[in-house]
N, C-alpha and C positions, 0 to 999 in steps of 0.2 A: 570460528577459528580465524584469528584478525593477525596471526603470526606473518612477517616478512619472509623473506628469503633466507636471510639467517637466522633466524627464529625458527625456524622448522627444520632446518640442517641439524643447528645445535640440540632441537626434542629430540628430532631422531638417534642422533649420537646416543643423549642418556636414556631411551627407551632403551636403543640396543644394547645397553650395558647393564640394564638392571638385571636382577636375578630375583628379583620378589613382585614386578608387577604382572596384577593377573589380570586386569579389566583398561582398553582403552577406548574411551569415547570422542567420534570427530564429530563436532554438530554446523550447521547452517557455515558451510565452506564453501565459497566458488571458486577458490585461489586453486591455479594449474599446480603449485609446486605441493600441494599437499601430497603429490604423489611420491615426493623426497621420504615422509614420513614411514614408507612400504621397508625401506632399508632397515631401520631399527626395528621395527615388527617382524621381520624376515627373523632379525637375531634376538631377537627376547623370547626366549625359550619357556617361560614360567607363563607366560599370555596364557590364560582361559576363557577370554570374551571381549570379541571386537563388535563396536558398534558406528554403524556412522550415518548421521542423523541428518535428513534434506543437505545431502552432498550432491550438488550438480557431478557427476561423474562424468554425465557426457561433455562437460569442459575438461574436465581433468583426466583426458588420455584414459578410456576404460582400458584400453589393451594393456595397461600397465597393471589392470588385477588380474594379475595372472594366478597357475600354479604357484607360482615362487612363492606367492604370501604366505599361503598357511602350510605348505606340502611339508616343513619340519617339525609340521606342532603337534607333539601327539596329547597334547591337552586341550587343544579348541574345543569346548563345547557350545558355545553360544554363536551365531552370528544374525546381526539385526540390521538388516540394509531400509534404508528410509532413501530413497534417490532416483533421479531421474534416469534411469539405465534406459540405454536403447541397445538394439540384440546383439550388438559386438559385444556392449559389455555386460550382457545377461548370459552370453558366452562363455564367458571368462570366468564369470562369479558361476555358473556349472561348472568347470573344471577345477574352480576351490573349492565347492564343495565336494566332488566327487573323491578329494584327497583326504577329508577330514572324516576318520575311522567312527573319530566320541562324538559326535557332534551329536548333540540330544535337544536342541533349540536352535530354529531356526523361522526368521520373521523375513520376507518382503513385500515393501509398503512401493507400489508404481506409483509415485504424483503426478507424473505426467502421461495420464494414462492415453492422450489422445492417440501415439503413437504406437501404431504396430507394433505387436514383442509376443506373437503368437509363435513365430520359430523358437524364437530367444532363451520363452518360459517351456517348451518342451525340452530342450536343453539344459535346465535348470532343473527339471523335475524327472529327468536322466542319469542327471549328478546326486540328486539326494540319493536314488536308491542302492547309492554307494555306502548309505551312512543308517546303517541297520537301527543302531542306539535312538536312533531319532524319535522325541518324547510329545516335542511341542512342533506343530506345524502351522505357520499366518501367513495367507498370501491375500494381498489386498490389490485390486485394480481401479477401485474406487481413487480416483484419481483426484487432486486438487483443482486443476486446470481442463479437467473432463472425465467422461466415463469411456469403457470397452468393452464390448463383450469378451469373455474369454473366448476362445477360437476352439474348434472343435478339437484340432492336432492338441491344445495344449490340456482340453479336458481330459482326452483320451489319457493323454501321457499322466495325468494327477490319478487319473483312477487306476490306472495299472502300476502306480506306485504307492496305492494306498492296498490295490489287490494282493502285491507278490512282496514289496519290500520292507516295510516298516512296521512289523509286527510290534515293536515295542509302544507306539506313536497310543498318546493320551489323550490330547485336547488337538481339536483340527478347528481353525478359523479360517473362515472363507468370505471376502465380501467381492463382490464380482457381478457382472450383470450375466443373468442365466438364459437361455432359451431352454424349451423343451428338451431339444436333443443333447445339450451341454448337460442341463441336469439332469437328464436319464442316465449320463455318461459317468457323469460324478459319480449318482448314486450306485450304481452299478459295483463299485469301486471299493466306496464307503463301508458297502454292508460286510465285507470280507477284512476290514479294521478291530478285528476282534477285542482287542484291549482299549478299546478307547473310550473312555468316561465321559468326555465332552466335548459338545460339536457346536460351532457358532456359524451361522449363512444370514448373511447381510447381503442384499441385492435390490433393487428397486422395484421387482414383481415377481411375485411366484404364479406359475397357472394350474390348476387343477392338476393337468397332467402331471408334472413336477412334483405336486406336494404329493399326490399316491405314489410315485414312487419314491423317494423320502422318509415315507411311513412307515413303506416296505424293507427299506434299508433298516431303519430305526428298531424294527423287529429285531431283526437279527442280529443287535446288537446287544448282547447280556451285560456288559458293564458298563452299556453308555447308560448315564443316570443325568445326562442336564444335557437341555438342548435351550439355544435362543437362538429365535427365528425374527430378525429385522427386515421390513417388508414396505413398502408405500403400498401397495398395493396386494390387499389377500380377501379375493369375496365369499361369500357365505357357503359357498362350496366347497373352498379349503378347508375352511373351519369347520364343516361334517365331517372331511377328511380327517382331522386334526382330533374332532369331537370321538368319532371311529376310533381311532389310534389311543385315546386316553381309555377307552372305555374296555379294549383289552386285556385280560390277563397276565399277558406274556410282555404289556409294556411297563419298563420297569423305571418309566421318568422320575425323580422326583424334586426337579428345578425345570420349571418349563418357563419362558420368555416366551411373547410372543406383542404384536403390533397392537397400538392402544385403539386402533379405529374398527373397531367390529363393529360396532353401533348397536340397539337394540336384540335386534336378532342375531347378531353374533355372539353376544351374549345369555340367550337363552340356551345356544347349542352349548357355549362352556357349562353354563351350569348346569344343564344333565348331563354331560357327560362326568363331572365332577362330582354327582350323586353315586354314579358305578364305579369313582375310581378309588382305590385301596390306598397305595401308595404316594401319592404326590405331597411334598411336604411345604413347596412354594411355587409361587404362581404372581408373573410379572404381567403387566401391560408397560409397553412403554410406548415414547414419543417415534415422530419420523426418524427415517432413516437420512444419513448426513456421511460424505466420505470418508470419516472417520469412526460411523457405527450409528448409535442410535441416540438423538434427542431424549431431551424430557420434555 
């Protein structure tokens, strides 16, 4: 967005005036007055999907995403944050969500993950469980400029909003760096997602412990039917885990993803386990794992 000062005064004017737009996208912005555009979003009542694409927010006054944005919209359903938030303004974007009733998609991407935002993202995952409707859930820390683990407080807070509030929630992507205890956390969480069909985990290593519970989750999931598991790192003991889990009856995958580097004997465990399994109707290997998902 390369608009002036008056160039952004004047969009906002005619966003605020329209009555028929329903999608607005801000992309690669570091200009402070972008926050002038908030005023015509405040007032364009027809909005159903804001998006804003590698927005330096921490230049641009996060306090200024406030409530105020969305708390009139009873049509938002979509929001996709791509930006550099630090925890004031991951703050803030929890108290917009917490207002948004319909909201049934919702995406954020940390690029800059070097920084703290373990209070931030608890906050934020306090405000979804405002938003029952909730269909689609992507939370990415895989960062451009680094990685983070997520923090224990903000695992806890994902799984006790996957546990108690978003019964509707369909597809859940997670790419994050995981420990043991984060991902028992998750999981814990996960398996109480009854309605969810598709689950994506992108992380840099899974450990043994992690993937059994995982598997255990995955059980108890009757309509998740596709899982992709992106990994740099999964040894041949996952893959018994994984080999285990297909060769069930009660799993009911039938799109499995999983990392291209098994090697020989990773691939002998797929393929018997592939000889006991019923249902599976496709079956990926893919490239390394990249902050944005998974290579070819």
């Amino acid at each position: 967005c390369s608009f002036g000062v008056e160039g952004i005064r004047k969009l906002s004017y005619g966003i605020g005036g329209s009555e028929t737009l329903k999608q607005l996208s801000i992309s690669s912005s570091s200009n402070d007055d972008i926050v002038d555009l908030f005023e015509g979003i405040i007032r364009c009542q027809s909005l159903a999907q804001v998006i804003f694409d590698k927005v330096q927010m921490g230049k641009c006054r996060p306090t200024e995403i406030s409530p105020q944005l969305f708390k009139r919209h009873a049509n938002l359903a979509k929001i996709d944050i791509k930006a550099n938030l630090r925890s004031e303004g991951l703050r803030q974007l929890a108290l917009t969500v917490g207002r948004c009733a319909v909201l049934t998609h919702f995406s954020l991407v940390q690029l800059d993950a070097v920084v703290d935002i373990d209070d931030g993202l608890v906050e934020v995952f306090v405000g979804l469980s405002m938003a029952p409707n909730l269909e689609e859930l992507k939370f990415n820390t895989l960062g451009q400029s680094g990685s983070r683990s997520i923090g224990n407080k903000s695992c806890q807070a994902l799984s006790t909003l996957l546990h108690w509030s978003v019964p509707n929630l369909r597809h859940l992507e997670i790419r994050a760096i995981l420990c043991d205890v984060t991902a028992g956390d998750l999981c814990a969480g996960l398996a109480f997602a009854a309605e969810l069909q598709s689950f994506e985990l992108h992380c840099w290593s899974l450990s043994a412990v992690a993937v059994r519970a995982l598997c255990s989750s995955i059980i108890c999931l009757a309509k998740l039917n596709k899982l992709t598991l992106g990994s740099r790192i999964l040894d041949l003991q996952c893959l018994r885990i994984f080999g285990d889990l297909l060769r069930k009856r009660d799993c009911r995958l039938i799109d499995l993803t999983l990392p291209n580097h098994c090697g020989d004997s990773g691939a002998r465990i797929i393929s018997r386990a592939l000889s006991r399994n019923t249902i599976l109707e496709r079956l990926q290997f893919v490239g390394r794992i990249t902050n944005t998902g998974l290579g070819h």
